[in-house]
C-alpha positions as CSV (number, residue, x, y, z in Angstrom):
1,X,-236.7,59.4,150.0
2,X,-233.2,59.3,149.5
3,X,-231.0,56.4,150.9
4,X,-229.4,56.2,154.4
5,X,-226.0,57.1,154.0
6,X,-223.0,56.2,156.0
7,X,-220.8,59.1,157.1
8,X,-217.1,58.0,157.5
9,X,-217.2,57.5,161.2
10,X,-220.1,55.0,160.9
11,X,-218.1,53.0,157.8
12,X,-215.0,52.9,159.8
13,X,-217.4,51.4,162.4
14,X,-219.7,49.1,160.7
15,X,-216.1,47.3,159.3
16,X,-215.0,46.7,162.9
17,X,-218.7,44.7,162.9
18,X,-218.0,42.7,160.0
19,X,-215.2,40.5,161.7
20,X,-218.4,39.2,163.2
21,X,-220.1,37.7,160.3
22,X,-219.1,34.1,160.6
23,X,-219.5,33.6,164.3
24,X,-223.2,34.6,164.0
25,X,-223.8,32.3,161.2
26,X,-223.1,29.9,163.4
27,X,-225.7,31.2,166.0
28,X,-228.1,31.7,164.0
29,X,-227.9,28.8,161.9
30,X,-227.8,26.7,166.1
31,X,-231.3,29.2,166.4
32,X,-232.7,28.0,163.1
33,X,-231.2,25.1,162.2
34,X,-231.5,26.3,158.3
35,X,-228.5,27.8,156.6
36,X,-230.6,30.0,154.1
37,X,-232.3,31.8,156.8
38,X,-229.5,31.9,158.9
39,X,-227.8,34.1,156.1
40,X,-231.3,36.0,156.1
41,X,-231.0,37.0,159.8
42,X,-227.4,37.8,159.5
43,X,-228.2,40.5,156.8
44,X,-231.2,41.6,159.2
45,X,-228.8,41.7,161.6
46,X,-226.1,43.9,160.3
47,X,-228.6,46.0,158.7
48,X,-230.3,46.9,162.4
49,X,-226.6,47.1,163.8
50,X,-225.7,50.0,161.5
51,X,-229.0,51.8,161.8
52,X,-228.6,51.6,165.1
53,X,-225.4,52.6,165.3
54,X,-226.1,55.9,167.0
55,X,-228.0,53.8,170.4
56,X,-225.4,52.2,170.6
57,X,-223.7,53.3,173.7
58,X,-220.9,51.3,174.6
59,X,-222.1,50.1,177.7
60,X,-221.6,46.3,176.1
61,X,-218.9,44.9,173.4
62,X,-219.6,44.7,170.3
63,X,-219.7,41.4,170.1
64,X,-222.4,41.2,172.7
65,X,-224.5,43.7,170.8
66,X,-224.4,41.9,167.8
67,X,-225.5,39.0,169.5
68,X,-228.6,40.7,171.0
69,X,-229.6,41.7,167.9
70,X,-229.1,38.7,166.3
71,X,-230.6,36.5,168.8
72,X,-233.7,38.8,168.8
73,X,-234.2,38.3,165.0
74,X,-234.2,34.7,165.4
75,X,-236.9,34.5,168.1
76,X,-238.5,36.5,165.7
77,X,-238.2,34.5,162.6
78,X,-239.2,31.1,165.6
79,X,-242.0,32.5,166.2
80,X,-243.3,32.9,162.4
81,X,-242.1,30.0,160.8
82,X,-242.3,26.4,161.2
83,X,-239.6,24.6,163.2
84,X,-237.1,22.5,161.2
85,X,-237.1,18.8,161.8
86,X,-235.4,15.5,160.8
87,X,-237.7,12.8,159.0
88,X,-237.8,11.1,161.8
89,X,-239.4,13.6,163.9
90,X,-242.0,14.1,160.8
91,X,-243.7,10.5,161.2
92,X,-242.9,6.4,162.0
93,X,-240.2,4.3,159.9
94,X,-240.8,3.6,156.3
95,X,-241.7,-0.1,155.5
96,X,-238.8,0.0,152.7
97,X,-241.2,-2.5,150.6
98,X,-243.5,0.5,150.0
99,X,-243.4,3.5,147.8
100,X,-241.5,6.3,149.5
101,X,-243.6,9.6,150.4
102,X,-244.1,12.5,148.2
103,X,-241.7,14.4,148.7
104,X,-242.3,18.1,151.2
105,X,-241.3,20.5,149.7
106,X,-242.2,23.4,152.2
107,X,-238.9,24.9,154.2
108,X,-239.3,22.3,157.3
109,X,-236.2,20.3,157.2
110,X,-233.3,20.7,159.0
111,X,-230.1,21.7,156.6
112,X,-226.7,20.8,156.5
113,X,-224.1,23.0,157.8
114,X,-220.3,23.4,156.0
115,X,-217.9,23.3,158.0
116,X,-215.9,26.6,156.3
117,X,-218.8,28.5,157.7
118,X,-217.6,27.3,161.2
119,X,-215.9,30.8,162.5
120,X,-212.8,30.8,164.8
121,X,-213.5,32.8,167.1
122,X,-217.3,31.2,167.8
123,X,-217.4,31.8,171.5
124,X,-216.2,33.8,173.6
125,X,-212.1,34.3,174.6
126,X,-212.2,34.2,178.2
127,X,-214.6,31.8,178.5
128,X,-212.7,28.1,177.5
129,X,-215.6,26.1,180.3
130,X,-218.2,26.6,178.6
131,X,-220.0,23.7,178.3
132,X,-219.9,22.1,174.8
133,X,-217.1,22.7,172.4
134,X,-217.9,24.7,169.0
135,X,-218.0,22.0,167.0
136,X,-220.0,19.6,169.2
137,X,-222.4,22.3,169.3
138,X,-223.0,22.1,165.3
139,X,-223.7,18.3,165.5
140,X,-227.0,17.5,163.6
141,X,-228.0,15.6,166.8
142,X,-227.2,19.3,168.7
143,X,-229.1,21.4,166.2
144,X,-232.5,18.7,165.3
145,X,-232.9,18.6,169.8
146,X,-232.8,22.5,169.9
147,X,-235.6,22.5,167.1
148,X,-237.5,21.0,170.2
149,X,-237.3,24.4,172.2
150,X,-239.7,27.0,172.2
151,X,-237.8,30.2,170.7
152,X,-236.6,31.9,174.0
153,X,-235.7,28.3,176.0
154,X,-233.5,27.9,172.5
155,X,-232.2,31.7,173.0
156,X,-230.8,31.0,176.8
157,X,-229.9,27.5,176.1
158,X,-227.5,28.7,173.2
159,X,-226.3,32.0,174.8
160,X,-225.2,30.2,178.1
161,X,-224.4,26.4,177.4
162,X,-222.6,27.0,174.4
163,X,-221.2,30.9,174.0
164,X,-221.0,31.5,177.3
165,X,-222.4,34.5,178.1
166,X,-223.4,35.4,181.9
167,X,-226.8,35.3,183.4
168,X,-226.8,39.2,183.3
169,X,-226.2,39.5,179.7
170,X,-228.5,36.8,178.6
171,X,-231.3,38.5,180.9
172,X,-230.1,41.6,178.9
173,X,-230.1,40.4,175.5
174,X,-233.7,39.3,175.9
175,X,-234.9,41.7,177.8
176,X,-235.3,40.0,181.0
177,X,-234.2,39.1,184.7
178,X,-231.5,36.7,185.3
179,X,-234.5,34.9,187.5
180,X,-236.6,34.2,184.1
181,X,-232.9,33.3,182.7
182,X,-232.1,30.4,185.2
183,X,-236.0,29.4,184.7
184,X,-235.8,29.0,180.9
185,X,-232.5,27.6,181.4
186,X,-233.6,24.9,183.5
187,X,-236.5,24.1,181.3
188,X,-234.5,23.3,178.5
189,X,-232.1,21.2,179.9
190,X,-234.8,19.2,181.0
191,X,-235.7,18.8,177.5
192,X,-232.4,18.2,176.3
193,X,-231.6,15.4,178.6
194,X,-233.8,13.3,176.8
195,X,-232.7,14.4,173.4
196,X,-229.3,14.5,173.0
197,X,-227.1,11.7,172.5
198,X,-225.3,10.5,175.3
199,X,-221.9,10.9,172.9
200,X,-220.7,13.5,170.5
201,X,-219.7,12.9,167.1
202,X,-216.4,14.8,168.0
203,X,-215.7,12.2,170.8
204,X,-216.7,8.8,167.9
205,X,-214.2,11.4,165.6
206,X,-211.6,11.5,168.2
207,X,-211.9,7.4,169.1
208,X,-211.7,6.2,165.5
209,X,-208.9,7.8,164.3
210,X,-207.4,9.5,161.2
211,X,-206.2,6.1,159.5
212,X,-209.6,4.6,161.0
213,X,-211.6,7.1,159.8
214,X,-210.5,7.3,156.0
215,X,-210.6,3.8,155.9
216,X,-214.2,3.6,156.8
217,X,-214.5,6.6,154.2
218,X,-212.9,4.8,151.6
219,X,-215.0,2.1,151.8
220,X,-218.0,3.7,151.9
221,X,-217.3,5.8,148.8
222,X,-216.5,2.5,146.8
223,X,-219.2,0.8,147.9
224,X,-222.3,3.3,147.0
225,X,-220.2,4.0,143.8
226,X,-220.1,0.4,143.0
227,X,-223.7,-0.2,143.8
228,X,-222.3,-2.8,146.4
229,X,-224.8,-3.0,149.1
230,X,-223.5,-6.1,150.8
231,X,-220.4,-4.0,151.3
232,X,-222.4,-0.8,152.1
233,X,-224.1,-2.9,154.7
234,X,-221.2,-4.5,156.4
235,X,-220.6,-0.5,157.5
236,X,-223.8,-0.1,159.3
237,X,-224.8,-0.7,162.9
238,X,-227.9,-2.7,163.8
239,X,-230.3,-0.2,164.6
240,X,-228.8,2.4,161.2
241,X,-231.3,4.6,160.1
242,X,-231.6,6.6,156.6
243,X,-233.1,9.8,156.1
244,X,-233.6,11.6,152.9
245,X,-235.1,15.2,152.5
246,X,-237.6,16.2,151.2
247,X,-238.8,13.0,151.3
248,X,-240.5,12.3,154.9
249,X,-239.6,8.7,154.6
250,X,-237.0,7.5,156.7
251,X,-235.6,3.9,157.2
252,X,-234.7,2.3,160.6
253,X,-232.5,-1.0,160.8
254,X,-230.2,-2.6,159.2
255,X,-232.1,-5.1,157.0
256,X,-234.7,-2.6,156.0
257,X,-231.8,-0.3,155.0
258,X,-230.6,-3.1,152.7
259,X,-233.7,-3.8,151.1
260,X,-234.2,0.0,150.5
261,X,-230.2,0.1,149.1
262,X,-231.3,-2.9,146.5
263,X,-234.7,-1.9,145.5
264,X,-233.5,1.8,144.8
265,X,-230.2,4.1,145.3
266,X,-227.7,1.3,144.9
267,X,-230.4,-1.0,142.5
268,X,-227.9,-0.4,139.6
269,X,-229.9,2.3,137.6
270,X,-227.7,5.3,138.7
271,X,-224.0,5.8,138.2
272,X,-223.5,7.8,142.0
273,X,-219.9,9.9,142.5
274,X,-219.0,10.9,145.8
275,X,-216.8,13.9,146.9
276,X,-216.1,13.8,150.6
277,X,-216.6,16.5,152.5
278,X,-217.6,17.8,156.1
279,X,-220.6,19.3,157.4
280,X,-222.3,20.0,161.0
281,X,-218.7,18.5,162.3
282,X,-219.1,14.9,161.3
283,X,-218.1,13.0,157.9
284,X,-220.2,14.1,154.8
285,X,-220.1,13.7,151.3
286,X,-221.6,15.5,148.2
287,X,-223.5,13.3,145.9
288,X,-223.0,13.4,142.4
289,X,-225.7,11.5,139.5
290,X,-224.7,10.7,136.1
291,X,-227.3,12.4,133.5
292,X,-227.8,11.5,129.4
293,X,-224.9,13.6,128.9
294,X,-222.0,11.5,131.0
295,X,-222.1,14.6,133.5
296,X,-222.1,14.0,137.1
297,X,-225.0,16.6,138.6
298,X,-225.2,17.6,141.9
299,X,-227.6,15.4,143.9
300,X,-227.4,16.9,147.6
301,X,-224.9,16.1,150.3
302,X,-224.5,13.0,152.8
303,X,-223.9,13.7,156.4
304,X,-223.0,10.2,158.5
305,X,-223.3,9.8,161.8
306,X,-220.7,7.5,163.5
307,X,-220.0,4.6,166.2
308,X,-217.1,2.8,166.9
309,X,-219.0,0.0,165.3
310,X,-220.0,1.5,162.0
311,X,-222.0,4.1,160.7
312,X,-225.5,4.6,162.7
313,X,-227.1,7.6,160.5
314,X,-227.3,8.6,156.9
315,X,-228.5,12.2,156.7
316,X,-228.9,12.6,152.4
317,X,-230.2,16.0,152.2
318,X,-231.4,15.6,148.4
319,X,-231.1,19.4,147.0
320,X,-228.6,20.3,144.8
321,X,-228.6,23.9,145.8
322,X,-226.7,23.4,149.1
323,X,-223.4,22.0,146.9
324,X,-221.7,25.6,146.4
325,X,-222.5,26.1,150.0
326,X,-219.9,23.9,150.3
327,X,-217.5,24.6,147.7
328,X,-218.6,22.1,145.8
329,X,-219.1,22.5,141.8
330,X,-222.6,21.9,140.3
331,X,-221.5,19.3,137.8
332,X,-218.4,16.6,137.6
333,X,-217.3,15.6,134.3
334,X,-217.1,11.7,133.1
């Protein structure tokens, strides 16, 4: 069979749907919590747009026609795959005295997002109460307690707390009454309230500081690149924890953190760079390890969580794929 062509008048229109692209990222990436399949249901979902062009009737925006279909593949993709989670929604802290855990290597952990891939325009003009801002709304805290929503609780959550669309076009988008809306809705706030964190990292962001906030930087970078725990320590609050993917261990505290630091990323044996960065809205970094050759390779990338007091979260997502993702290059030389 021959292959679908556009005529002219579906071209002109399928550009106008472009625009679009990096806005639903976003969404899909808040539905997922996975950049790679976010970029899969974004294809899906420009694909179905333009064969469905001629249903299309007009009776909504654009916008909020791309966003049914978009939410719809998600729910979809929810339903068939296995949520993504943080290590320390996998299993209890790691005794750092201990081997770590083999590594899983099946798609289950929540990835970081880049910050370029944040669109513009992600939410809606005339709507500036909605209730959290875009960027608050990426937050790895945001994205790992939505992973803890069943696929349509996620859906309303997303479409009315943080885009904010009406009752009426959520109920529309999936298919339903604005009665089953407000009865989802509630649901997952209930849920929410006891997972997310009582303070952004856009508010910590804010509260520290520019000169604040490269300092702390600054000092961080040195540190790990100087295989200086005691100084690495001094950044970290009391209850600091340390995740790594794919491995499932993760480390909780401040003195098991430095005994993990000593016994094996900052034991000496590895010559670390680190390339700041920013990913999910918060501080990150791409990690660079020296091979035979006197290259730096790409390791993964760092995401920290902040306090006033210090650093409370190290998110190292160990997979060298994500670095262009971010702009980064694959190798540094010597």
């Amino acid at each position: 069979m021959a292959a679908q062509k556009m005529t002219d008048k579906e071209h002109s229109y399928f550009e106008q749907l472009e625009p679009y692209r990096r806005e639903l990222q976003a969404h899909c990436y808040r539905m997922l919590g996975s950049v790679h399949d976010a970029e899969d249901a974004v294809q899906e979902t420009l694909v179905n747009a333009w064969r469905g062009l001629d249903r299309f009737e007009r009776r909504s925006s654009p916008r909020t026609w791309l966003y049914a279909i978009a939410t719809n593949v998600c729910v979809r993709m929810i339903e068939r795959r296995p949520a993504r989670l943080l290590p320390v929604d996998y299993g209890p802290a790691h005794d750092p005295h201990e081997p770590l855990a083999a590594p899983v290597t099946e798609p289950v952990w929540l990835e970081p997002y880049p910050d370029t891939e944040l669109g513009a325009g992600d939410g809606p003009a005339g709507a500036p109460d909605t209730r959290y801002e875009q960027r608050e709304a990426i937050e790895l805290a945001f994205i790992a307690a939505l992973q803890h929503l069943p696929a349509r609780q996620r859906a309303v959550w997303i479409l009315r707390d943080v885009l904010g669309f009406s009752g009426a076009e959520v109920a529309g988008i999936l298919d339903t009454t604005p009665t089953s809306i407000y009865s989802l809705l509630q649901r997952a706030n209930a849920t929410l309230d006891t997972k997310l964190p009582s303070r952004s990292q856009q508010a910590t962001l804010r509260s520290l500081g520019d000169d604040a906030l490269s300092a702390l930087v600054g000092r961080y970078i040195r540190a790990w690149e100087g295989n200086d725990v005691d100084a690495l320590v001094e950044l970290l609050t009391e209850d600091v924890s340390v995740s790594m993917p794919p491995t499932p261990s993760w480390i909780q505290g401040r003195d098991a953190t430095r005994d993990f630091l000593r016994s094996i990323p900052l034991s000496g044996t590895a010559d670390w760079r680190l390339v700041p960065t920013s990913a999910n809205g918060q501080v990150a970094m791409g990690e660079y390890k020296r091979d035979e050759t006197g290259s730096y390779r790409a390791f993964g990338v760092v995401v920290l969580t902040l306090r006033d007091n210090g650093v409370s979260g190290i998110f190292g997502y160990h997979d060298a794929s994500v670095l262009p993702l971010f702009g980064l290059p694959e190798a540094l030389t010597a």
